[in-house]
GUTI-360177 format. One line per field, with one value per residue (C-alpha): residue number from 1; x, y, z. Coordinates in steps of 0.25 Angstrom, whole numbers. Example, Ala and Ser with C-alpha at 12.3 -4.5 7.8 and 13.67 -1.06 7.14 Angstrom:
2
dovo (1, 2)
c1 (49, 55)
c2 (-18, -4)
c3 (31, 29)
***
This chain:
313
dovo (1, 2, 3, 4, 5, 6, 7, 8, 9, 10, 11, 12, 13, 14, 15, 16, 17, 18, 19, 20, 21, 22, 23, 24, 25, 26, 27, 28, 29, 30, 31, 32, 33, 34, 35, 36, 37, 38, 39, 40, 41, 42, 43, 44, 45, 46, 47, 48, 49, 50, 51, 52, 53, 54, 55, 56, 57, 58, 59, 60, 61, 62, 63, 64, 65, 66, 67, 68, 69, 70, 71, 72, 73, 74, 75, 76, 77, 78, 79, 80, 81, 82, 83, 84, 85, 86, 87, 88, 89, 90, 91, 92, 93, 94, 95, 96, 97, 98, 99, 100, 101, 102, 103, 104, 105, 106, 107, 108, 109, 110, 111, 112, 113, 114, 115, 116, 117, 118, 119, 120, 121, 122, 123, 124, 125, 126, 127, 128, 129, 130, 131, 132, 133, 134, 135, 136, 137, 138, 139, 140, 141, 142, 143, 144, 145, 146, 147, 148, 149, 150, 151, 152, 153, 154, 155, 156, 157, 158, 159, 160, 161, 162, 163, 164, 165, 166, 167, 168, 169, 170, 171, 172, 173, 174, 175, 176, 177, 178, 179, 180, 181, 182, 183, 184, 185, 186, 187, 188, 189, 190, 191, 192, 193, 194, 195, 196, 197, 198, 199, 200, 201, 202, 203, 204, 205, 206, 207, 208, 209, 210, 211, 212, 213, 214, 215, 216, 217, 218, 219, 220, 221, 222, 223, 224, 225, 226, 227, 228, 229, 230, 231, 232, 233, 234, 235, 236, 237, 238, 239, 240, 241, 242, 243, 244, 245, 246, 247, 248, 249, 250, 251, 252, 253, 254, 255, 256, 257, 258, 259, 260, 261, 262, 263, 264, 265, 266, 267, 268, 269, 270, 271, 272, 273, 274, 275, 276, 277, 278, 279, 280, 281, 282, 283, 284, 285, 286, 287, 288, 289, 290, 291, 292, 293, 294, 295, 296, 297, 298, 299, 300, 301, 302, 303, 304, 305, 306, 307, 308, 309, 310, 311, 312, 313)
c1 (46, 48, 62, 61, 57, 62, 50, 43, 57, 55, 43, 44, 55, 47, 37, 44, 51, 40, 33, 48, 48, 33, 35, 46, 41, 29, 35, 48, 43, 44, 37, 22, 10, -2, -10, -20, -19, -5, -6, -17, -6, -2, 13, 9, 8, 20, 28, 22, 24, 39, 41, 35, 46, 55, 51, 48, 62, 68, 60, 63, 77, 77, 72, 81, 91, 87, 84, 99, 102, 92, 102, 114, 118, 111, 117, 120, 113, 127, 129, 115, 116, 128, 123, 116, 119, 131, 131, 142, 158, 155, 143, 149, 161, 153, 145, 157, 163, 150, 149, 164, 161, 149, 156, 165, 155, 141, 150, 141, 128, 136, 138, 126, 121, 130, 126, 113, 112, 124, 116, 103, 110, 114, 102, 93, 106, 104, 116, 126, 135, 146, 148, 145, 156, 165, 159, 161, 176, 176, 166, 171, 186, 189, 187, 175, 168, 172, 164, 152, 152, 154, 141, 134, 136, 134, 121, 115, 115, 110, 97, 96, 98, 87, 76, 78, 76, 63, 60, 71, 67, 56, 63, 76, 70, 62, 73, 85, 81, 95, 104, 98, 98, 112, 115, 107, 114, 128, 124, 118, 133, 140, 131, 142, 149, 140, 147, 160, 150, 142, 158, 161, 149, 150, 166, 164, 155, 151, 137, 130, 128, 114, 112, 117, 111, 97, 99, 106, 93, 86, 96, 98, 110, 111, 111, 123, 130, 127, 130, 142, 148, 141, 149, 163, 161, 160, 172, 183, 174, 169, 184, 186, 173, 176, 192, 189, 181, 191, 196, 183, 185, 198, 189, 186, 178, 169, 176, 190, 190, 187, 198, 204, 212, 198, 190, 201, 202, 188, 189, 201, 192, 180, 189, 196, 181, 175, 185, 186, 172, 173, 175, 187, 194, 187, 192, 206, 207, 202, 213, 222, 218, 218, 230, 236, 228, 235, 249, 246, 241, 252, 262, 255, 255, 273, 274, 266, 275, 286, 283, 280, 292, 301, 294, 297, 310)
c2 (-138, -124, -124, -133, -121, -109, -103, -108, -102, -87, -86, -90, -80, -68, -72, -71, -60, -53, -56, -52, -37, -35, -39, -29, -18, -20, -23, -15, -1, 4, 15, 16, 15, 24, 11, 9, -7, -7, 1, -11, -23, -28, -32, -46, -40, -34, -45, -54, -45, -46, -62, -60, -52, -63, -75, -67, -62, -77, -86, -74, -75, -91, -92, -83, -92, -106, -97, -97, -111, -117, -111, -121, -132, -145, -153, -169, -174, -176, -163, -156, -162, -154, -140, -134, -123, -125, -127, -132, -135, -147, -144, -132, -140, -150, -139, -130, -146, -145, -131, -128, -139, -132, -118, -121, -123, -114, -105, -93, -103, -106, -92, -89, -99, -95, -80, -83, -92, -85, -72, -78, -85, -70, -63, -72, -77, -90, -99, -103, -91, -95, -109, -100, -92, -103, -110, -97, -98, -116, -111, -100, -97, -84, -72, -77, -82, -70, -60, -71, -72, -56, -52, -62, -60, -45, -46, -56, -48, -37, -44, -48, -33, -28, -39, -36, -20, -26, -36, -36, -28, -33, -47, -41, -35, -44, -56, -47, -36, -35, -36, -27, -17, -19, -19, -7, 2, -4, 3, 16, 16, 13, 21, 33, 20, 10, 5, 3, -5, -14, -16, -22, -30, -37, -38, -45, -56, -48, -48, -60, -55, -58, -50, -37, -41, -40, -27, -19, -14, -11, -1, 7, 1, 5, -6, 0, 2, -12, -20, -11, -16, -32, -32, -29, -33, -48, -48, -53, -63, -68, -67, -77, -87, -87, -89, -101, -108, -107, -117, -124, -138, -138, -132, -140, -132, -120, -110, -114, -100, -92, -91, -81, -74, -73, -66, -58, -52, -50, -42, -35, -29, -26, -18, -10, -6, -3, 4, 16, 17, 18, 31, 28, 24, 38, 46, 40, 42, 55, 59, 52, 59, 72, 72, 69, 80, 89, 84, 84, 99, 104, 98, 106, 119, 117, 113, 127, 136, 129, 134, 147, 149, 142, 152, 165, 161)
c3 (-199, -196, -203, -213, -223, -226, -228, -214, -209, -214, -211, -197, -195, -202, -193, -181, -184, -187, -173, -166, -174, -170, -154, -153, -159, -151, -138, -140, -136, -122, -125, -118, -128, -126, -132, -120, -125, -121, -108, -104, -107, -95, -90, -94, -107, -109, -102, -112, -124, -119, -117, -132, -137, -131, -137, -151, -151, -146, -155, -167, -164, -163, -177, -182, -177, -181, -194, -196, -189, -199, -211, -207, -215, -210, -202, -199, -188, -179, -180, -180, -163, -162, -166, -155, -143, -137, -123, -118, -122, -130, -138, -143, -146, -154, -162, -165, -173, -181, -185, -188, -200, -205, -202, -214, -223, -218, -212, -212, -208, -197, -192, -194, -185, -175, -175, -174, -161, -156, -155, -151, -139, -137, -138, -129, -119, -121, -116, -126, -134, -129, -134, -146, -147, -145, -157, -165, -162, -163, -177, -185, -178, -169, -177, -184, -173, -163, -175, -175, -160, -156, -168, -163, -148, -150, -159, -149, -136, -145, -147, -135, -130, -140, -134, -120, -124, -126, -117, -107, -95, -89, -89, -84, -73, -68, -68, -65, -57, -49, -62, -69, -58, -55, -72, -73, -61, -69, -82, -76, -68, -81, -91, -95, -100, -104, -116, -106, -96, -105, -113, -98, -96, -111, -107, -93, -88, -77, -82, -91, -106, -104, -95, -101, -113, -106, -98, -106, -114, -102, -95, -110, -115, -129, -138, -146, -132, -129, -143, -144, -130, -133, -145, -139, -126, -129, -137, -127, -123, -135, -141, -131, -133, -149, -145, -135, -147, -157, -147, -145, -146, -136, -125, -112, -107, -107, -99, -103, -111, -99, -93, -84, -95, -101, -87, -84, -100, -101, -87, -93, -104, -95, -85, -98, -103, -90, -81, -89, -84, -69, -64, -54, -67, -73, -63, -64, -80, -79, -70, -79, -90, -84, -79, -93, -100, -89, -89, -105, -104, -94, -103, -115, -107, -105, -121, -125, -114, -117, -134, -130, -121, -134, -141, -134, -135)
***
């Protein structure tokens, strides 16, 4: 009933996003208020203005989705079965059959659709976008769906770094007491360089995306720093997610795309972007350096006496 009409459909969203703009300006200051009401609230309180926040911005988010979902051209019932979340090999197989002959003709609902789930598996880490980015390749080819997939895995973490900015450090804290200390003595070690460490950890799988997606906010990584290092930090891999698609339907498995070559490449990159950090490899580069701006100075210095000497002459 709810999506049977548009009408009942837009004003369900404006309501929702109505509800989801007032909770965060309401609940996204961290400022203390002189208000003697809001001394009196208690952690209770706040802990359940927070959970409010969550399920505002998840259910505003859904909607959005099945928004865009609900604009796809209908479907026949034997292939309606076959459009859901990928899980595994085989469903993602059997979904990339139905949407690659409906690609061709809605082309831009269909990306849409992908977008939209993509980034909402993104922003609230839900299982899944990896099937995804093989579909992009099995779906729209490799440079199409490399684009789709890099905006939309960029824009997804994103979000998801705004609603933990709000919401995210009681929760962190209280669930991963040990990693976030041992994440946030990483980032004040690294902090001249953030943008070269949080490269590395996007690079690597050292540390789960979700993760670095929650803490980020919380240890005053800037959102430019951290969209900016997202963004080309999941290339190689995603490169390779999209290019193992392409090749879908001759996969037997999962992990027949990762591979050594893959590891040891994505190592590779990770090493080149955070090695000039260190300081043993500093200290090497600056004696490196200096002595070339010497050598280069001492040879300067036998060129002028050499002129002048010519010159006298």
């Amino acid at each position: 009933c709810l999506w049977s009409h548009h009408y009942r459909q837009k004003q369900f969203l404006l309501s929702i996003i109505d509800t989801l703009i007032e909770n965060y300006l309401y609940f996204g200051a961290d400022t203390e208020s002189n208000d003697p009401l809001d001394q009196m609230r208690s952690p209770t309180d706040s802990k359940t203005r927070h959970y409010a926040v969550a399920a505002t911005a998840f259910v505003g988010a859904l909607a959005v989705l099945l928004a865009v979902l609900s604009r796809l051209p209908s479907l026949p019932p034997e292939h309606r079965e076959k459009i859901t979340l990928p899980r595994d090999l085989d469903t993602a197989k059997e979904m990339a059959t139905v949407l690659s002959v409906y690609a061709e003709t809605h082309r831009s609902s269909v990306m849409a659709a992908f977008c939209c789930t993509y980034v909402f598996l993104q922003t609230f880490s839900v299982p899944g976008s990896v099937f995804l980015s093989f579909l992009s390749g099995a779906v729209f080819g490799l440079f199409p769906g490399f684009c789709l997939t890099i905006i939309s895995a960029t824009l997804g973490p994103c979000l998801a770094y705004l609603i933990s900015s709000f919401i995210g450090r009681g929760i962190a804290n209280r669930l991963f007491p040990d990693r976030m200390a041992a994440f946030g003595a990483k980032l004040q070690e690294h902090r001249q360089h953030l943008m070269n460490y949080m490269l590395f950890l996007r690079i690597t799988p050292l540390v789960p995306n979700w993760f670095v997606n929650l803490a980020s906010p919380l240890f005053g990584v800037p959102l430019r720093t951290f969209a900016v290092a997202t963004f080309f930090g999941i290339m190689p891999a995603t490169f390779f997610h999209v290019q193992a698609g392409v090749t879908l339907h001759a996969m037997q498995n999962a992990r027949d795309y990762l591979d050594l070559r893959v590891i040891l490449t994505l190592f590779a990159i990770g090493a080149v972007v955070i090695l000039p950090t260190l300081k043993p490899v500093q200290r090497l580069l600056d004696r490196v350096l200096t002595g070339a701006s010497s050598s280069a100075s001492h040879q300067t210095v036998k060129s002028s006496s050499a002129d002048k000497q010519t010159t006298k002459k």
